[in-house]
matplotlib code that plots the C-alpha trace (Angstrom):
import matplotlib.pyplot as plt

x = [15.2, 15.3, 12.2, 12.4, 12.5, 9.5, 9.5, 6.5, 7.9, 4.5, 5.1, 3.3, -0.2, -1.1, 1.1, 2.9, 6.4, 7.5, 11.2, 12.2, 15.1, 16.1, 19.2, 20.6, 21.4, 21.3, 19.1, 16.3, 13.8, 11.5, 7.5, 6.0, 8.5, 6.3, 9.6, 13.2, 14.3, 12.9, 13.5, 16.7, 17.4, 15.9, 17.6, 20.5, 19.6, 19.7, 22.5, 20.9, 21.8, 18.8, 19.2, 15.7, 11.9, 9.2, 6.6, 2.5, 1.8, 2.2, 1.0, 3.3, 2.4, 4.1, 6.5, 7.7, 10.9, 12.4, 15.0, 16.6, 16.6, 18.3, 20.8, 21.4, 22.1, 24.8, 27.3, 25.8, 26.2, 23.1, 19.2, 17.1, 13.4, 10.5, 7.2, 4.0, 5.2, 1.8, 2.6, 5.7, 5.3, 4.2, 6.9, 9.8, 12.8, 11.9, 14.3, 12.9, 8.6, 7.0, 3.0, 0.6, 2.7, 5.9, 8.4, 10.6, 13.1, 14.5, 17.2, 15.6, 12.6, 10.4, 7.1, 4.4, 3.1, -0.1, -2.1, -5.1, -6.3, -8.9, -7.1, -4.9, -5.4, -1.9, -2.0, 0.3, 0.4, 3.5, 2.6, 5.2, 3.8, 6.1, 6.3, 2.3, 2.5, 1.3, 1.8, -1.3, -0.5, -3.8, -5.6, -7.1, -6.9, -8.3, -11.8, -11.7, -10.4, -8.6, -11.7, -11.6, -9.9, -9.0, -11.1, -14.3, -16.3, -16.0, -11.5, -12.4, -14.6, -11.8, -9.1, -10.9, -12.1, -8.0, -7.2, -9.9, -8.3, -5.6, -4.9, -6.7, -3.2, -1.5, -0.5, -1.3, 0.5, -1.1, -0.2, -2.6, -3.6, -7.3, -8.4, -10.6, -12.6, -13.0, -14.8, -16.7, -18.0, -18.0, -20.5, -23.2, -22.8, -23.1, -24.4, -25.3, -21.6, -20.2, -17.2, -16.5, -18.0, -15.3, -12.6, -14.1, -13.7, -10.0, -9.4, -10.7, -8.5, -5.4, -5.8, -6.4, -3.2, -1.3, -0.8, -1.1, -3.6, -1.8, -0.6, -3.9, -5.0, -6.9, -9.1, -10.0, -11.0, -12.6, -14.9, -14.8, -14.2, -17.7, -15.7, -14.0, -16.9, -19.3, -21.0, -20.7, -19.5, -22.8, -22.5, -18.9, -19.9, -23.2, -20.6, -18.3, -20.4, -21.6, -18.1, -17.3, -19.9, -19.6]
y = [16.2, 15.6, 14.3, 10.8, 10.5, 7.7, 6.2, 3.8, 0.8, -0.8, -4.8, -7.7, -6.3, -3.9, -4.3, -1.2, -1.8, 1.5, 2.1, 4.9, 6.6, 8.7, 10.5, 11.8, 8.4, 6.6, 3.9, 2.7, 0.6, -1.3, -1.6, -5.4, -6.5, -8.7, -9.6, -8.4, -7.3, -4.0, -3.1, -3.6, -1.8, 1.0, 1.3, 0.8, 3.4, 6.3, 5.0, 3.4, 0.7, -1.3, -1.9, -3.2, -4.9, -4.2, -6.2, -5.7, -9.3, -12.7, -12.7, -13.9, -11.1, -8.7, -11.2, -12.5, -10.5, -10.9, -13.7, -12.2, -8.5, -10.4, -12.1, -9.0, -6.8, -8.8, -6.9, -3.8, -4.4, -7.2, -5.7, -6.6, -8.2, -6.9, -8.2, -9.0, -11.2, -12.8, -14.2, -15.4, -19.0, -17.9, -15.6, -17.7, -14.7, -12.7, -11.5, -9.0, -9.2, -7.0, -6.2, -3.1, -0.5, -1.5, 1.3, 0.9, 3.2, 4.4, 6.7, 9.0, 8.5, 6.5, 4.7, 3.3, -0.4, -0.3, -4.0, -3.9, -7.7, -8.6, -9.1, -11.6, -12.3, -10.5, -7.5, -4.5, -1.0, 1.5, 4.7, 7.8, 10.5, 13.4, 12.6, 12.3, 9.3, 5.2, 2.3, 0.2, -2.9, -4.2, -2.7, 0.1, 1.3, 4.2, 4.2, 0.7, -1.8, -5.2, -8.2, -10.1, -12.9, -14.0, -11.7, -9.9, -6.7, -5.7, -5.9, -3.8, -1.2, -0.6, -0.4, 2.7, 4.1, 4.3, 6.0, 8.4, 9.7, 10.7, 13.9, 14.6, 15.4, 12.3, 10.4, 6.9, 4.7, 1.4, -1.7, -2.2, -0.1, -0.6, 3.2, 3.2, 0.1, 0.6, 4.1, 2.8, 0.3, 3.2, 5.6, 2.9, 2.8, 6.7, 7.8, 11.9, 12.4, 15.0, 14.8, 11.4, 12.1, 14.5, 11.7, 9.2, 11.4, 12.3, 9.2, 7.9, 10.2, 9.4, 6.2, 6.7, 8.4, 5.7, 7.6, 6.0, 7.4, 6.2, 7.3, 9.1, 11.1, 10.3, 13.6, 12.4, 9.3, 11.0, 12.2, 9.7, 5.9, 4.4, 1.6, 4.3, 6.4, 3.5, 4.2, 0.7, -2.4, -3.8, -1.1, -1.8, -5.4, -5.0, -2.8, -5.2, -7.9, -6.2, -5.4, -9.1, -10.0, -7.3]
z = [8.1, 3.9, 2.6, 1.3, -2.1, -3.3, -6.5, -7.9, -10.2, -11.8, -12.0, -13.6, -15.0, -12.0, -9.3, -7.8, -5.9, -4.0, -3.6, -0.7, -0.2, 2.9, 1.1, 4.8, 5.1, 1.8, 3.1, 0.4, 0.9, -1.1, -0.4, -1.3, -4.0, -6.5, -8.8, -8.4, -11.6, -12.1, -8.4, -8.9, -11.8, -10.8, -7.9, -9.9, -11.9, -8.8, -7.6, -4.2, -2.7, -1.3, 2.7, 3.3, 2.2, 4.0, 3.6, 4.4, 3.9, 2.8, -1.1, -3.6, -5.8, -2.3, -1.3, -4.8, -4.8, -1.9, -2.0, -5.0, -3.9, -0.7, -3.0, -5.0, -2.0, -0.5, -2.9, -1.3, 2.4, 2.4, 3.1, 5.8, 5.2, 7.9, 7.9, 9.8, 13.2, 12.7, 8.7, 9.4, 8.6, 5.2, 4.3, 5.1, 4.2, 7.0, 9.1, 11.4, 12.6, 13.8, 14.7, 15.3, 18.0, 16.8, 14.8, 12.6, 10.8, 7.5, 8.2, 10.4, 9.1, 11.6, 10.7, 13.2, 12.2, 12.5, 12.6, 10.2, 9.0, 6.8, 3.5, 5.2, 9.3, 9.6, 7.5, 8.6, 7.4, 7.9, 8.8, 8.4, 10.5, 10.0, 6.1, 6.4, 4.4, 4.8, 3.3, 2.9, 0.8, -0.2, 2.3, 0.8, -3.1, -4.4, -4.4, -3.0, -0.4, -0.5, -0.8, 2.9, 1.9, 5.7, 7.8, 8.7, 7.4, 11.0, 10.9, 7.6, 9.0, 12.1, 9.7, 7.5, 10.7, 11.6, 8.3, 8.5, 11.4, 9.4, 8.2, 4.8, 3.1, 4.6, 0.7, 0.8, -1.2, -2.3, -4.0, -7.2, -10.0, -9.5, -9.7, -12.6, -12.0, -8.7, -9.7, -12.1, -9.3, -7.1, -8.9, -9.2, -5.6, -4.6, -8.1, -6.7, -5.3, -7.7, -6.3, -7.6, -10.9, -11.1, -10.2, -12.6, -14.9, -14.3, -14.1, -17.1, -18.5, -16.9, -18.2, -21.3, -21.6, -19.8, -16.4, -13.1, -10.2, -7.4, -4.6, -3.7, -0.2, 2.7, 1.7, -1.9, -0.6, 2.2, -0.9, -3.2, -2.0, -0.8, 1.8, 3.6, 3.5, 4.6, 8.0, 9.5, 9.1, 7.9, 4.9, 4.2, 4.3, 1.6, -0.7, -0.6, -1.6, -4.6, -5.8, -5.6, -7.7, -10.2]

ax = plt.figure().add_subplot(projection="3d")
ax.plot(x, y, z, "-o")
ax.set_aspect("equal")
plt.show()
């Protein structure tokens, strides 16, 4: 089975869209489009015609894009929009819902939706086993995770306890360049860990020279990221509160 081919499109002032191709089949798909335009041309620019959107949630800053990637596609075949069954009032382009235990497919390529709220009550996640890669939306960022706009410390907690399950090489791909503030935050959190000393630093780096730090692995934030490394939810839930007000 060919690998698919994954290519991260920064947006508006931190935003990541992620466009993937499965070339057996020459289906692409496109991860939380915040605007159209530079989806489109860079699928235009591969040669890939876009068949789908996949969406993790209802923000406008992940669901921006759709109509007009919809439009565009029509001259292409047309694209199908999946989402989160349980946000479908508030994304209004959906055609296809779906919730935690359902699959979907990209060519060959076959991800498991998994549920995980808190962000927004109907958060979903798509997991690719075989490629050992998920798509978390603003679920979890490096070093961080999204702030509980619609849910519970507790919804939090179970989601990170699900991606620590995962194997430490499994890339996760998330939606916001937030790497070097979150470690910043992080290190006044769990000021002896060398390890994330070591990532700040690399980080601070990366930065400076204009590169971006995502996707990152379950094993570095296994290390690094003090939410997925919190022992319960009442930890998680302290953490978080100190990010919010920092």
């Amino acid at each position: 089975m060919a690998a698919l081919e994954i290519v991260r499109i920064p947006v508006l002032s931190d935003n990541y869209v992620w466009l993937v191709h499965e070339p057996a089949s020459g289906a692409t798909m496109v991860v939380d489009p915040a605007v159209a335009d530079p989806v489109l041309d860079a699928a235009k620019a591969r040669g890939w015609a876009i068949t789908d959107i996949w969406n993790t949630h209802w923000h406008p800053d992940h669901t921006g894009g759709n109509a007009a990637i919809k439009e565009a596609a029509k001259a292409w075949g047309g694209c199908t929009i999946t989402g989160p069954a349980a946000e479908h009032e508030r994304i209004p382009t959906l055609d296809v819902l779906v919730k935690g235990g359902d699959t979907v497919r990209l060519g060959d390529h076959v991800a498991d939706v998994w549920d995980v709220p808190a962000h927004t009550a109907g958060h979903i996640a798509y997991h690719f086993a075989d490629d050992a890669a998920i798509f978390v939306g603003d679920t979890m960022f490096a070093m961080g995770c999204g702030r509980l706009f619609e849910g519970t410390a507790e919804q939090m907690f179970a989601n990170m306890q699900k991606l620590r399950a995962l194997d430490d090489a499994t890339r996760v791909y998330c939606a916001h360049e937030y790497t070097l503030s979150n470690a910043r935050f992080a290190i006044t959190v769990d000021p002896a860990n060398e390890a994330l000393a070591a990532r700040l630093a690399a980080v601070e780096a990366a930065r400076a020279a204009g590169e971006a730090t995502v996707p990152t692995s379950i094993g570095a934030e296994r290390a690094t990221n003090p939410f997925f490394r919190a022992p319960d939810a009442a930890e998680l839930a302290r953490i978080r509160a100190l990010k919010d007000a920092a």
